[in-house]
C-alpha positions as CSV (number, residue, x, y, z in Angstrom):
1,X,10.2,73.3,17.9
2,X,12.1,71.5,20.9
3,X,8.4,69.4,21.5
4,X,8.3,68.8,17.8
5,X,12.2,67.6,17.8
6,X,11.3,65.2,20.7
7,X,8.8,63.3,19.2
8,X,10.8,62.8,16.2
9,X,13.4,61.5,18.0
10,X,10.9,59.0,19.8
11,X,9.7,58.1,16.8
12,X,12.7,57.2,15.4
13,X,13.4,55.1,17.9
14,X,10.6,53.7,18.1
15,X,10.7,53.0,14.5
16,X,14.1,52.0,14.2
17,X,14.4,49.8,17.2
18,X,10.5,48.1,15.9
19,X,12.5,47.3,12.5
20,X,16.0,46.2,13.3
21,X,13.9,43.6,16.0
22,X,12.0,42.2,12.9
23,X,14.8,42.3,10.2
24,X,17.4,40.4,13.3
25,X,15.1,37.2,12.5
26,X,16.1,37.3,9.1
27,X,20.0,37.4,9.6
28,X,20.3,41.4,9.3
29,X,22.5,43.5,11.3
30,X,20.4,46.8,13.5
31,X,21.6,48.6,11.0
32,X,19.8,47.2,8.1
33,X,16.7,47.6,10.2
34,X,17.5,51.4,11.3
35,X,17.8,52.2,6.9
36,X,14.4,50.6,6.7
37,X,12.9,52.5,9.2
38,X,14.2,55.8,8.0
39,X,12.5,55.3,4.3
40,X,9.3,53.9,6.1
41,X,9.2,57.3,7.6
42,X,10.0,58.9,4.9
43,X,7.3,60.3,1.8
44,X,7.9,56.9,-0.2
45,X,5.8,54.9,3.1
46,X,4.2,56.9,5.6
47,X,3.9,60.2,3.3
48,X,1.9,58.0,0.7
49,X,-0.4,56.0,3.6
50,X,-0.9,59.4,6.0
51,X,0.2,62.9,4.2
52,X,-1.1,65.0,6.8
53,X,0.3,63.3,9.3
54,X,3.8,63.2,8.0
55,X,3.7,66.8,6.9
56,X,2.8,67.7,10.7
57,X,5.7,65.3,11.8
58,X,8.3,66.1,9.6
59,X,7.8,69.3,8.3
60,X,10.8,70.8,6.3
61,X,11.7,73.2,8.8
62,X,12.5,71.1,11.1
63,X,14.9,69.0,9.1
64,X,17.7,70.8,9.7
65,X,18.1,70.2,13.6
66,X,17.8,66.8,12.8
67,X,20.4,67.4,10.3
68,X,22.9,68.9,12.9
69,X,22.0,65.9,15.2
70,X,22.9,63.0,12.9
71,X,26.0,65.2,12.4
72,X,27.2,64.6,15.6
73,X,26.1,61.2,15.8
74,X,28.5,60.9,12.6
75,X,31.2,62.2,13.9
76,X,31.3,60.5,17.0
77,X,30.5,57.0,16.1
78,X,33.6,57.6,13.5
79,X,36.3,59.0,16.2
80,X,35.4,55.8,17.6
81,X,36.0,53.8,14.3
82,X,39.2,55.5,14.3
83,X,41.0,55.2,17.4
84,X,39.9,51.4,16.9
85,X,41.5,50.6,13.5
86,X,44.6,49.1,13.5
87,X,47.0,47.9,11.2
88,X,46.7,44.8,9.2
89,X,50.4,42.4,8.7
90,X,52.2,45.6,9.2
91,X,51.6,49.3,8.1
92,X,53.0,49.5,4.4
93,X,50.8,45.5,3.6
94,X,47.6,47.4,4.7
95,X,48.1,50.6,3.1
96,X,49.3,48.8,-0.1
97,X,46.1,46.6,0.0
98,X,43.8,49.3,1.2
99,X,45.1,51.3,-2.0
100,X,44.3,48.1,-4.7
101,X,40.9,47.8,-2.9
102,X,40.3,51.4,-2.9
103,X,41.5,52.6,-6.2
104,X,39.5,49.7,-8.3
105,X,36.8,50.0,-5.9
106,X,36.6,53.8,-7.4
107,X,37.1,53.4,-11.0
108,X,35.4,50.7,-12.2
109,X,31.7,52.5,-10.7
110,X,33.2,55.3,-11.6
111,X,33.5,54.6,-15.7
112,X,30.3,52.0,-15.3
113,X,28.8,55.8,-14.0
114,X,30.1,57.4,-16.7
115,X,28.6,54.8,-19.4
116,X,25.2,55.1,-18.1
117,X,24.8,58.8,-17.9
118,X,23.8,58.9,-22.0
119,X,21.2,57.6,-21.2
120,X,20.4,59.1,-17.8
121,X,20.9,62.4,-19.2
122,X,17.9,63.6,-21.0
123,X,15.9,62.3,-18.7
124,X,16.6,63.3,-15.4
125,X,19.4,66.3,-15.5
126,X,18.0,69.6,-14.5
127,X,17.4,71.9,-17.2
128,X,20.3,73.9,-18.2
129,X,23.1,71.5,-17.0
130,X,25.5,70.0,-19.8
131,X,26.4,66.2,-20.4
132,X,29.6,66.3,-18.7
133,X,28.7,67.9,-15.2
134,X,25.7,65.7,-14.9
135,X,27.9,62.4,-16.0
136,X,31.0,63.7,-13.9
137,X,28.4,63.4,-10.9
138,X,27.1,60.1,-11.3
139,X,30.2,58.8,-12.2
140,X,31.5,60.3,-8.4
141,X,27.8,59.1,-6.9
142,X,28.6,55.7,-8.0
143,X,32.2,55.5,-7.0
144,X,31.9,56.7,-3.3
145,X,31.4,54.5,-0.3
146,X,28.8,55.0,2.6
147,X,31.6,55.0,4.9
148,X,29.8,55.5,7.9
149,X,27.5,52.4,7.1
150,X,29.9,50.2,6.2
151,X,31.8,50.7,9.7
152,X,28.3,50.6,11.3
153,X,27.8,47.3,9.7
154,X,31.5,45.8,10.5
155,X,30.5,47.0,14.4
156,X,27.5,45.2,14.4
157,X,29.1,42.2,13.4
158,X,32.1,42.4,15.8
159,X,34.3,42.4,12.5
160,X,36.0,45.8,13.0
161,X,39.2,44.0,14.6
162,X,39.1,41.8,11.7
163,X,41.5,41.0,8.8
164,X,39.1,42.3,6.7
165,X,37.5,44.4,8.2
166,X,40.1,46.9,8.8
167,X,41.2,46.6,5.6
168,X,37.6,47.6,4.5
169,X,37.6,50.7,6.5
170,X,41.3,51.5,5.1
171,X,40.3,51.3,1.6
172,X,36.8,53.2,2.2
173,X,38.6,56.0,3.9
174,X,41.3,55.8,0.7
175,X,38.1,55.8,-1.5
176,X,35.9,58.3,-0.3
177,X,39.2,60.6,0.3
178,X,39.8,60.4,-3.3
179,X,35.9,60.6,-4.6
180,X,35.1,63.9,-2.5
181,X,38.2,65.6,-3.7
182,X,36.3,64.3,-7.0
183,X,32.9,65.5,-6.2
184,X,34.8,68.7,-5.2
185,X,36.0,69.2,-8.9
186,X,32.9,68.4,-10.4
187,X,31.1,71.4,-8.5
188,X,33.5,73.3,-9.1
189,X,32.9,73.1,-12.7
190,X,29.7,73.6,-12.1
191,X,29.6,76.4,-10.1
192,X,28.3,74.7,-7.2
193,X,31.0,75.1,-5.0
194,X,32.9,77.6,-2.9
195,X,36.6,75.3,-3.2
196,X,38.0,74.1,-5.8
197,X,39.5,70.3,-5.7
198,X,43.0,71.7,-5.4
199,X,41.9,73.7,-2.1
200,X,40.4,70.4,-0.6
201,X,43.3,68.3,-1.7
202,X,46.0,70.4,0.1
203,X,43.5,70.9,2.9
204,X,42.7,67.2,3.5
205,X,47.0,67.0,3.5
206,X,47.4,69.6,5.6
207,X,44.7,68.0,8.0
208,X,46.3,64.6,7.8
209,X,49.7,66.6,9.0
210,X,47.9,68.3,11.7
211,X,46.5,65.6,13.2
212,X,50.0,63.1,13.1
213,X,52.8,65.4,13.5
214,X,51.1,67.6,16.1
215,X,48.0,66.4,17.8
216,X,49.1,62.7,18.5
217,X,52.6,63.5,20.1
218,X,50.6,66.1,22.2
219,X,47.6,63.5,23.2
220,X,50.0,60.6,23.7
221,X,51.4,63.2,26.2
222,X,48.6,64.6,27.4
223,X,47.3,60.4,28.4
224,X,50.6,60.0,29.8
225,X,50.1,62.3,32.0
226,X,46.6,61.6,33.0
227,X,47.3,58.0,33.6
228,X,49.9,58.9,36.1
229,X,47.4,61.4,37.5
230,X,44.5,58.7,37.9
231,X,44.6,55.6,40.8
232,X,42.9,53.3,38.5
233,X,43.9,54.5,35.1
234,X,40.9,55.7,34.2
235,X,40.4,59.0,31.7
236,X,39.4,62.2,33.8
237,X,37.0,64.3,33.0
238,X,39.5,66.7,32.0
239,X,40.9,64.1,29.5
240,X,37.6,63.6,28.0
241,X,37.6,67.5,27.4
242,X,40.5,67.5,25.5
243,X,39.8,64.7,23.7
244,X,36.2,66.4,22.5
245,X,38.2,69.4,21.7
246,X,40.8,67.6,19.5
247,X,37.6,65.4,17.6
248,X,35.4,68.9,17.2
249,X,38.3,70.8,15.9
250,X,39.5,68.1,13.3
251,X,35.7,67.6,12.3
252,X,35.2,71.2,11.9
253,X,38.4,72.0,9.8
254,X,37.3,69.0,7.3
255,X,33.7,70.2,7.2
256,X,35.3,73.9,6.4
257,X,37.4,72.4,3.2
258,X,34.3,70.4,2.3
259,X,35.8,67.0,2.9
260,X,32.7,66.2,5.4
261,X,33.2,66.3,9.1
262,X,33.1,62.4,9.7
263,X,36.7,62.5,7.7
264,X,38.2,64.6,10.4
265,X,36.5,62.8,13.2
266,X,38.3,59.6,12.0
267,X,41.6,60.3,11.1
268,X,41.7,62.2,14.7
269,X,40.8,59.0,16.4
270,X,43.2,57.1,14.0
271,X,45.6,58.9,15.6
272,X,45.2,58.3,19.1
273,X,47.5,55.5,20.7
274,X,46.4,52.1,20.1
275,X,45.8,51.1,23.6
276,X,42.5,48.5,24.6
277,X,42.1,50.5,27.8
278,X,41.8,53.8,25.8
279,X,39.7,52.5,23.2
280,X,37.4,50.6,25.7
281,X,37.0,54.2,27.8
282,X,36.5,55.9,24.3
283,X,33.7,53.2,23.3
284,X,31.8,53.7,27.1
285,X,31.7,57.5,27.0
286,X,30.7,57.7,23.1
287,X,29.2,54.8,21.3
288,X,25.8,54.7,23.5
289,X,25.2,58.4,22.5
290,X,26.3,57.9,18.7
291,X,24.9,54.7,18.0
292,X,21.8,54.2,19.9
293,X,20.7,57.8,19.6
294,X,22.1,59.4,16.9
295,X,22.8,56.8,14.1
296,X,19.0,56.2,13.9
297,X,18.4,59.8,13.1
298,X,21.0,59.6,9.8
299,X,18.9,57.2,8.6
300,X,15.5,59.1,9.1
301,X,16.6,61.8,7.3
302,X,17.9,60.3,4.4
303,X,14.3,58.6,4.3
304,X,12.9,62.1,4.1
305,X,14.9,62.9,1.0
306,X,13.8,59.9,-0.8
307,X,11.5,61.1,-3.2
308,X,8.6,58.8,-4.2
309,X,9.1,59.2,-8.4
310,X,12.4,57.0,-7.9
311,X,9.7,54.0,-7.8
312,X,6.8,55.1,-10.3
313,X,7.4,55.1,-14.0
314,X,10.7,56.2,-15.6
315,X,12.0,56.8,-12.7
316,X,11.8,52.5,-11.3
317,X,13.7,51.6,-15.0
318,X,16.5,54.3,-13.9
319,X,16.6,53.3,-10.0
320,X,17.4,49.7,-11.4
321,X,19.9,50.6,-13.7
322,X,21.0,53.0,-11.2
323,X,21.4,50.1,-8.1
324,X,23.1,47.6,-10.4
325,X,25.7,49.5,-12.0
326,X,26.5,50.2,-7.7
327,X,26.3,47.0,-6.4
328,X,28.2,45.4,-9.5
329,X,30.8,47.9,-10.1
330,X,31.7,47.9,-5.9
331,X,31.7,44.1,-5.7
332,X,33.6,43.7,-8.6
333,X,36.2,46.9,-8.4
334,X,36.6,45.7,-4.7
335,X,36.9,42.0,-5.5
336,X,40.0,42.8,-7.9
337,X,41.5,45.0,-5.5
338,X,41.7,42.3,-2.7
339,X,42.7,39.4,-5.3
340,X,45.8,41.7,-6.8
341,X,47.0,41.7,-2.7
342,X,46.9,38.7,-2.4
């Protein structure tokens, strides 16, 4: 299994580095080219041209480490979107702006979701499940953000100390907070999950409390103290300890009320002091790892779970449908948001 995990992972890159190269000349961030490569690997490209091959490559069983790796790619690469967002013309304009963009960026998908699961319905729920849970769903799927993609995108583009981009990561983080409370509800009235959205709404508060009223007056005076420690103001390793201690425990807790681990991992580094030195330490011990290494293998593995009847038949009409009701209800809900602030 540990060969087998190898060569996936040189593959990926392989793959990944191959594609965001040949996508660069056509005004696309790495990113776009990493997304590309994970669906040409996936059953829709390399399943179709070499079965055999991609069944001995990727067999399921082996999905799961790769699972647990782009995990902690996640996680990382959002600690360090967090500890570098800062505020935008003061705390309350950001928030306020960040909540316009973020609420209409949820309910407009959310009800365009909900108008187009008539006629979704018949055709593509499982058998068994009612109207309502299957619409609930889509209406959620087309409301949430790819948060992680989006911050990947604003950090290849440099546009993460932005204006707009930090506004864009504020009202992503209000949007997907809200949606997987959503998405929490919805399985919960369909039995598919353990927490209900009331337990994940007081555990994503309870999180947020954790991390600002205890952990950041203890790791402001837990740098302080290193600093004063260290000649040249550099983190110890000791430091760095703590600091993976702090980002493991937040990502775990969020993972445990079902608010995904990459929620924890950024509202822990949101809460570290804003300080360039910090963040420029932070960004050379974790970014490499996470972005170079890690990011490529999210993308792989959502390639693997693209199935190839989303483009044959019935299922190209709904994929359409499906896309445009995504893009237009985001740009638009977003768009509204950002004119009401002005």
């Amino acid at each position: 299994m540990t060969t087998l995990l190898l060569t996936q992972l040189l593959v990926i890159l392989v793959a990944a580095r191959a594609c965001g190269w040949l996508l660069k000349h056509f005004g696309q961030p790495p990113v776009i080219g990493e997304m590309a490569a994970g669906l040409l690997l996936g059953p829709i490209a390399l399943g179709a041209l070499a079965p055999d091959l991609h069944a001995s490559l990727f067999p399921a069983a082996s999905l799961p480490p790769l699972a647990s790796l782009a995990t902690i790619g996640l996680v990382l690469f959002m600690f360090i979107i967090g500890a570098e967002l800062r505020p935008v013309e003061g705390t309350r304009a950001q928030v306020r702006a960040a909540s316009a963009v973020g609420v209409l960026g949820i309910s407009l998908p959310l009800l365009l979701g909900l108008a187009i699961s008539p006629w979704l319905h018949p055709r593509f729920a499982p058998e068994g499940l009612g109207f309502w849970p299957f619409a609930l769903f889509m209406a959620a799927a087309m409301s949430v953000t790819a948060f992680p993609v989006l911050a990947r995108i604003l950090k290849d583009r440099n546009l993460t100390q932005t204006r707009a981009g930090r506004l864009a990561l504020s009202a992503a983080i209000i949007d997907d907070g809200f949606v997987w409370i959503f998405l929490a509800l919805v399985l919960t009235f369909v039995g598919g999950s353990q927490r209900g959205a009331g337990v994940v709404a007081a555990g994503a508060l309870a999180l947020v409390a954790i991390v600002f009223l205890l952990l950041k007056p203890l790791y402001a005076y837990l740098l302080r103290r290193d600093r004063m420690r260290s000649a040249d103001g550099t983190l110890s390793r000791g430091m760095l300890v703590a600091i993976l201690i702090g980002l493991v425990g937040c990502a775990a807790f969020a993972e445990l009320i079902e608010l995904h681990a990459v929620f924890g991992a950024f509202v822990f580094g949101a809460c570290l002091p804003r300080e360039e030195r910090l963040v420029a330490q932070l960004a050379k011990a974790f970014e490499p790892v996470s972005m170079l290494l890690l990011m490529p293998v999210v993308f792989a593995l959502a390639g693997q779970n693209t199935t190839p009847s989303a483009f044959a038949g019935a299922g190209l009409g709904a994929f359409a449908l499906i896309l445009a009701v995504a893009i237009v209800g985001k740009v638009a809900g977003g768009t509204a948001g950002a004119r009401l602030s002005g």
